[in-house]
N, C-alpha and C positions, 0 to 999 in steps of 0.2 A: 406478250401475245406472240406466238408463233404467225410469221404472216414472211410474204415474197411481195415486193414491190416493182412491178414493170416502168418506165419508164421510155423517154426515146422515140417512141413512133411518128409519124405525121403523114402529112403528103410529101412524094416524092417524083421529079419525071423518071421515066425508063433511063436506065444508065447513072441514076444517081446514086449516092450512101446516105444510110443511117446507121447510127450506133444504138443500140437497143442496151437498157441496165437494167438493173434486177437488185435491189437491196432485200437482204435477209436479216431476219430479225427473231430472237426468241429462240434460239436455236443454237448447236454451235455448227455454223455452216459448211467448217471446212471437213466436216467428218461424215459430207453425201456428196454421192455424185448427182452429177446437176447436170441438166437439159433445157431446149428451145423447144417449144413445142407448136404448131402453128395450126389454125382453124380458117378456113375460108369460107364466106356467105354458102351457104347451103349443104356444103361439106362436114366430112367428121374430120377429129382430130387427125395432126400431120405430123411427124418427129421431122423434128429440121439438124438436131446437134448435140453431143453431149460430151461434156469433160468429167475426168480423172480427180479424186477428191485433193490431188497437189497440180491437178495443171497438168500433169505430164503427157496423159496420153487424150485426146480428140475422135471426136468422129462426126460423121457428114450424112445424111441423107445425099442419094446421088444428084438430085437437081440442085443441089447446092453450086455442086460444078466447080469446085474452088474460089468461089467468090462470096461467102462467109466466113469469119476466125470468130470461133469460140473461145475466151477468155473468166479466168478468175483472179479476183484480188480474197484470199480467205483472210487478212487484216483487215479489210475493210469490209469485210460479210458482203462482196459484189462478184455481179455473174455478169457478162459483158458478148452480146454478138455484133460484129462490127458488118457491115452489109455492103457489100460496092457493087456495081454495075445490074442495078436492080431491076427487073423485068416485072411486066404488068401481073404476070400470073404468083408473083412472089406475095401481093395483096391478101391481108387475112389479118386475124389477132394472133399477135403473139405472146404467148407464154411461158414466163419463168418456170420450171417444177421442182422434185427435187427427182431422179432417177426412178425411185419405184411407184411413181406418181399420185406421192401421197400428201403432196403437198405442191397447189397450184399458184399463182397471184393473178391480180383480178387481169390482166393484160394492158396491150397497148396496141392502136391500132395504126398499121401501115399501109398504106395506098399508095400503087405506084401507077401514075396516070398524068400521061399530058396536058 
């Protein structure tokens, strides 16, 4: 079965981390590029990040603001965002995809709140 599995999310206070994963399956993963993609209560979709199908080259949404790294392991079919100094407004689902967002996982959910 082709499928993306989120993992990682919870509650968090402002100013903390999470690491968010994503296992891919059914596929051979290391041959799409791959994104974070995030949804907030009442909002449409948000592109948070997307990697290079070797890792090499990154990119950011600007309120990223340097304080997300997008990562891959393609031996271990994982997509990897690591999250520090985390602000209220960063709160939403987030989603593994593949780049031409033809493939989603169900998400995982992060709140960041006191």
């Amino acid at each position: 079965e082709v499928r993306l599995v989120e993992s990682g999310g919870g509650l968090v206070q402002p100013g903390g981390s999470l690491r968010l994963s994503c296992a891919a399956s059914g596929f051979t993963f290391g041959s799409y590029t791959a994104s974070w993609v995030r949804q907030a209560p009442g909002k449409g979709p948000e592109w948070v990040s997307v990697i290079s199908t070797d890792g090499g080259n990154t990119y950011y949404a600007d309120f990223v603001e340097g304080r997300f790294t997008i990562s891959r392991d393609n031996a271990k079919n994982t997509l990897s965002l690591q999250m520090n100094n985390l602000k209220p407004e960063d709160t939403a689902m987030y989603y593994c995809t593949k780049w031409d967002g033809s493939l989603w996982g169900q998400g995982t959910q992060v709140t960041v709140s006191s």
